[in-house]
C-alpha positions as CSV (number, residue, x, y, z in Angstrom):
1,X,156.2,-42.7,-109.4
2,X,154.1,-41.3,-107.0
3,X,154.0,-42.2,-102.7
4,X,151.9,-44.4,-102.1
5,X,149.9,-44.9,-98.5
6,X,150.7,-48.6,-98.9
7,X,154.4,-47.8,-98.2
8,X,154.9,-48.4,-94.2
9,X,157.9,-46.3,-92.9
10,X,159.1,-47.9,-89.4
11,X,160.1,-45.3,-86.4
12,X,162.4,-47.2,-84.3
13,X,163.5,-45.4,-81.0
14,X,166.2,-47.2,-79.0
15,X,166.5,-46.2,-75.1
16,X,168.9,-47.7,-73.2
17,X,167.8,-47.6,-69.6
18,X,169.7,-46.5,-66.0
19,X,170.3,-49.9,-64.8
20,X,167.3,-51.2,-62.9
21,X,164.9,-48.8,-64.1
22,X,163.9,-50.5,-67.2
23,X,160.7,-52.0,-66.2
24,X,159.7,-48.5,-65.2
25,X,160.3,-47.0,-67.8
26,X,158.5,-49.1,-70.4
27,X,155.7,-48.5,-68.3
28,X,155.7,-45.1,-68.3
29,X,156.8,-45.0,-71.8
30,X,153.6,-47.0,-73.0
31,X,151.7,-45.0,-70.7
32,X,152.6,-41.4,-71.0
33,X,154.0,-41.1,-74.7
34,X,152.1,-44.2,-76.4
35,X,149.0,-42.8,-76.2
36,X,150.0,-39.5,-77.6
37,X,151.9,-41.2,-80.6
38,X,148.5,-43.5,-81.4
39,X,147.2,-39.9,-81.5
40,X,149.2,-38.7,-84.0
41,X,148.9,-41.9,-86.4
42,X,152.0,-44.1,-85.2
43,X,151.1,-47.8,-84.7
44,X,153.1,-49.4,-82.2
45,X,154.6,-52.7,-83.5
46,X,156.3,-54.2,-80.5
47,X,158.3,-53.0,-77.7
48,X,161.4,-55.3,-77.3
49,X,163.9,-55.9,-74.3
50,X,167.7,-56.6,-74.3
51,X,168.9,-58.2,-73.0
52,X,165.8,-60.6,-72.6
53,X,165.4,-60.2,-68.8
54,X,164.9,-57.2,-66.5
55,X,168.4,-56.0,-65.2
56,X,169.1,-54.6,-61.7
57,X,172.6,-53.8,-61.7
58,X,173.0,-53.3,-65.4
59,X,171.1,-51.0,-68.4
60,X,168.9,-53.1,-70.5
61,X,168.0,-51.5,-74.0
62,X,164.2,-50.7,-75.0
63,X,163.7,-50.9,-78.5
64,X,160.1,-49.5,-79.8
65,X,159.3,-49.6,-83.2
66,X,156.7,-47.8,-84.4
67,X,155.1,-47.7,-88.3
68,X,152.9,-45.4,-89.9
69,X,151.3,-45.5,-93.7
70,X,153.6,-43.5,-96.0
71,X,155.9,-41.1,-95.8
72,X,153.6,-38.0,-95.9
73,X,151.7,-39.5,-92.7
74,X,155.0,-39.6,-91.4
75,X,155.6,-36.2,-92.3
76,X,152.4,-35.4,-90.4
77,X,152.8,-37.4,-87.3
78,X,156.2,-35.1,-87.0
79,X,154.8,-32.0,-87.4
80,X,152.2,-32.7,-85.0
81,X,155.0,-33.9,-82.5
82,X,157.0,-30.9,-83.2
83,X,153.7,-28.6,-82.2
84,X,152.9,-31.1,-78.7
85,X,154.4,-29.5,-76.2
86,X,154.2,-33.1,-74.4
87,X,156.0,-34.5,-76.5
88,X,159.4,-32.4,-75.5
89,X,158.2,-32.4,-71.7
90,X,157.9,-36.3,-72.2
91,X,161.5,-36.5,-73.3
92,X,162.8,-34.3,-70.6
93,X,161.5,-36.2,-67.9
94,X,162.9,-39.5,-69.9
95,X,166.2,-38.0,-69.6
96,X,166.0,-39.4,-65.8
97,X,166.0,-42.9,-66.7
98,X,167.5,-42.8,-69.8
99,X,171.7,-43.0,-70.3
100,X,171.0,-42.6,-74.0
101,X,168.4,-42.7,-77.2
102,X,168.6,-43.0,-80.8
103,X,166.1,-42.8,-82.9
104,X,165.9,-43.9,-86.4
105,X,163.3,-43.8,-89.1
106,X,163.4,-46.5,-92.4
107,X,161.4,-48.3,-94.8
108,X,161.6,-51.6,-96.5
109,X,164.3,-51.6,-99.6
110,X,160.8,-52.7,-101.5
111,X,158.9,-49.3,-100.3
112,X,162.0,-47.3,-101.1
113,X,160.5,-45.6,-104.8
114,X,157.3,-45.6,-103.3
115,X,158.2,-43.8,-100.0
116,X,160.8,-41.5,-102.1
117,X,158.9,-40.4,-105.1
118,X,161.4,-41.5,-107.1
């Protein structure tokens, strides 16, 4: 079986955010390194908050979760990231509001064969 286009691969970043600084963040986030990811194919899905209300004295958690057709878009979106020099600079400066990040890349168990060739 070949990779299909139809496949959609999901890029989930997870930030959880200096306490207080969360609705900053987002904003800057959707401002400075959104844009850049449209650019390189990435559709934002939704941006989510935990918990479920902006925290002062405590981190809340971003999760963004991005998707993009097939795996060799993905492939291409993170070659053209690796070659953006604002991509790194954009993390660097994130590391000021962030106390950590994860992110993770999947697909449905449904797209599996079609985003794995096999």
């Amino acid at each position: 079986m070949t990779r299909t286009a139809e496949a959609t691969v999901y890029i989930v970043d997870e930030m959880m955010v200096r306490p207080g600084r969360a609705r900053a963040f987002l904003a800057a986030y959707l401002e400075r390194y959104a844009p850049g990811a449209e650019a390189r194919g990435l559709t934002l899905e939704r941006a989510l908050i935990s918990p479920p209300v902006w925290l002062d004295d405590q981190s809340n958690t971003v999760t963004v979760t991005w998707t993009v057709a097939g795996v060799d878009a993905w492939w291409q979106q993170r070659w053209a990231a690796g070659r953006d020099p604002s991509v790194a600079q954009w993390w660097a400066d994130a590391e000021d509001w962030l106390v950590s990040r994860n992110r993770s890349t999947s697909c449905t168990v449904e797209d599996l064969a079609a985003v794995t060739g096999v």
